[in-house]
C-alpha positions as CSV (number, residue, x, y, z in Angstrom):
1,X,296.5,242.5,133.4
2,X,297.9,245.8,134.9
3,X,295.2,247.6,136.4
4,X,294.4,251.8,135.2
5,X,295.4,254.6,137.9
6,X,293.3,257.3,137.9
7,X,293.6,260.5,139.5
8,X,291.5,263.1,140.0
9,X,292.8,266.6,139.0
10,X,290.7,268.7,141.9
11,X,291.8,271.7,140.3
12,X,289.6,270.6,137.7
13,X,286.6,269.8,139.5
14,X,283.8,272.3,139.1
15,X,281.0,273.3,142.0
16,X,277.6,272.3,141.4
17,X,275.2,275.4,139.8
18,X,272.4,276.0,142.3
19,X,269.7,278.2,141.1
20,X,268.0,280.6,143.8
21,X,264.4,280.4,142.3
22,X,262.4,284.0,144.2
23,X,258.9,284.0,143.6
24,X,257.2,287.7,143.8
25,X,253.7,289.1,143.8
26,X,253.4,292.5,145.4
27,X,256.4,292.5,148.0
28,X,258.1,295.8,147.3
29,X,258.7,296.1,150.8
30,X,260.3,293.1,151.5
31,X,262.0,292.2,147.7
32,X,265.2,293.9,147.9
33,X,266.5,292.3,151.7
34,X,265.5,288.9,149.8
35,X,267.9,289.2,147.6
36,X,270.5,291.4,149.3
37,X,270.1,288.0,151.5
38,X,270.9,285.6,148.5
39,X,274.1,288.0,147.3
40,X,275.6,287.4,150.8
41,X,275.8,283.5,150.6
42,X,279.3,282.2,151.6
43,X,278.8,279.6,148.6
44,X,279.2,281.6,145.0
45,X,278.4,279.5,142.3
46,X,274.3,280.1,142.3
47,X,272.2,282.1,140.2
48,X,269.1,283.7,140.8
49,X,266.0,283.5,139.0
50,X,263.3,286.0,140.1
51,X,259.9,285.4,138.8
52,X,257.3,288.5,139.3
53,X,253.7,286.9,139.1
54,X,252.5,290.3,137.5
55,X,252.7,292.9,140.8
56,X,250.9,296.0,141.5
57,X,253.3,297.3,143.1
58,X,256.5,298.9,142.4
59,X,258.2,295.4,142.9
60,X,259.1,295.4,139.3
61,X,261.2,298.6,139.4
62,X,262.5,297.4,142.6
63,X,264.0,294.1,141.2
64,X,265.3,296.0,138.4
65,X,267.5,298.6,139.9
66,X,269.1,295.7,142.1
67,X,270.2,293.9,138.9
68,X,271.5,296.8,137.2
69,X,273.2,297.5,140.7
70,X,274.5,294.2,140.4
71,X,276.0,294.5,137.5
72,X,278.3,293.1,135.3
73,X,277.3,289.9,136.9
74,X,274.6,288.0,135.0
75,X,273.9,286.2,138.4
76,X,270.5,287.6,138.6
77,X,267.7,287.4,135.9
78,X,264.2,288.6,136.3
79,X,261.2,286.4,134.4
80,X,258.0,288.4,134.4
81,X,254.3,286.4,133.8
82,X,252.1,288.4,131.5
83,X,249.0,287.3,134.1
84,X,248.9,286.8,137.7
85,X,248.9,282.8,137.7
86,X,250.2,282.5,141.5
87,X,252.7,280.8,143.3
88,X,252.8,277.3,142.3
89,X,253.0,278.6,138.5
90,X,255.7,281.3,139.4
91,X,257.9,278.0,140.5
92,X,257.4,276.2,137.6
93,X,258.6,279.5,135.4
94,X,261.0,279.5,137.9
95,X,262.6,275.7,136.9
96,X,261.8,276.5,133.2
97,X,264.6,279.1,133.2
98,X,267.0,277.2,135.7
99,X,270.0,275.1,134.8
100,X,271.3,274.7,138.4
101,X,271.6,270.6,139.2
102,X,270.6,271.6,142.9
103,X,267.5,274.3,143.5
104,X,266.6,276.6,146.6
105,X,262.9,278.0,146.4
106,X,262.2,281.4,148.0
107,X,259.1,284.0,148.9
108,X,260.4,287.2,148.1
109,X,260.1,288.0,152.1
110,X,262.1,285.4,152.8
111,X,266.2,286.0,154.1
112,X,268.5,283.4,153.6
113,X,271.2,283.4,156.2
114,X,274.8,283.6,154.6
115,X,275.5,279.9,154.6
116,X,272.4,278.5,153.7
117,X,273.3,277.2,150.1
118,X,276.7,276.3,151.5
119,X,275.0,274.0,154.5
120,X,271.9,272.4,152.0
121,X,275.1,271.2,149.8
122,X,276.8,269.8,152.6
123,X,273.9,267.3,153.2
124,X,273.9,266.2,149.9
125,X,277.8,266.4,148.9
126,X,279.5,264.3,151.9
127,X,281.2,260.8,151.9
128,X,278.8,259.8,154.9
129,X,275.1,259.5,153.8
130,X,273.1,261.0,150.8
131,X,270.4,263.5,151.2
132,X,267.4,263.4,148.0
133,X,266.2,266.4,149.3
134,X,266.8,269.2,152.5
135,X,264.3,271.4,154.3
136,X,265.7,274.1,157.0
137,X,263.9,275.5,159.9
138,X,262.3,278.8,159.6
139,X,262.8,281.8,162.0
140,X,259.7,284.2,161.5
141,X,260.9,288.1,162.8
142,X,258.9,290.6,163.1
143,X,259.5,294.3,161.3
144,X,262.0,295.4,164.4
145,X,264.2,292.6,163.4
146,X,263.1,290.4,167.0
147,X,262.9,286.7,166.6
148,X,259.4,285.6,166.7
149,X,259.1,281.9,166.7
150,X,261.2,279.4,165.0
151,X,264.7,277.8,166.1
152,X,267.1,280.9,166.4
153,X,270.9,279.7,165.2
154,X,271.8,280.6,168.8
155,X,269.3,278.2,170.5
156,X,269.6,275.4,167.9
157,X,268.4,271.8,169.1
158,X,271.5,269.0,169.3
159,X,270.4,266.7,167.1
160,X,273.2,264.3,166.9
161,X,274.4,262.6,164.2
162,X,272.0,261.0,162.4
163,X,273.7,258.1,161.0
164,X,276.3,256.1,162.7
């Protein structure tokens, strides 16, 4: 019986989707570096879902003129509740619209450093273990930018490998 050769055409492999999911309730100040922050990410194929739980604010306007600044890209899309329902509902409208096979869930004050989709794939893509789900430190600044707490990229721990 001869045995089938398959080949993979990598040329016609496609990246996984990974939808950003941004939750928002009355962070006007803090909304646009968010997602200025999820724009920069060295890994492309994402899209971003923000939901706005119904803000006081001028959040809404906010979110707005950064998608039409965004344009033609469709990359970001903006889900608005009708009632303040909080958080926990805003990330369930948040996977409702979604289509992404991985998912990254953000507060709108949140920054993503350039790599972060990019290194959260690794751990799941790789030939050496699998990963169900990833978690990443968090680095809390203050408004001047300063590192408050948290493991700063510079000063991160050697955790070796965790597998053999």
């Amino acid at each position: 019986m001869k045995s089938k050769k398959y080949v993979i055409q990598t040329d016609q492999l496609k990246s996984p989707l990974v939808s950003v999911i941004v939750t928002n309730f009355n962070y006007a100040g803090y909304i646009e570096a968010c997602l200025q922050s999820i724009t920069e990410q060295t890994y492309t194929e994402f899209g971003c879902d923000i939901v706005d739980d119904l803000s006081k604010d001028n959040s809404v306007m906010i979110i707005e003129r950064f998608i039409n600044s965004n344009r033609p890209s469709d990359r970001f899309r903006l889900v608005r509740h009708e009632e303040n329902q909080g958080q926990m509902a805003a990330f369930q409208t948040g996977l409702e619209h979604t289509s992404g096979r991985f998912v990254v869930f953000v507060d709108a004050d949140d920054l993503l450093l350039p790599d972060f989709i990019e290194t959260h794939l690794n751990a799941h893509l790789n030939s050496s273990y699998e990963a169900a789900l990833s978690n990443s430190d968090q680095i809390q600044i203050g408004s001047d930018g300063q590192v408050l707490s948290g493991t700063y990229t510079a000063m991160s721990k050697n955790r070796g490998n965790a597998r053999p």
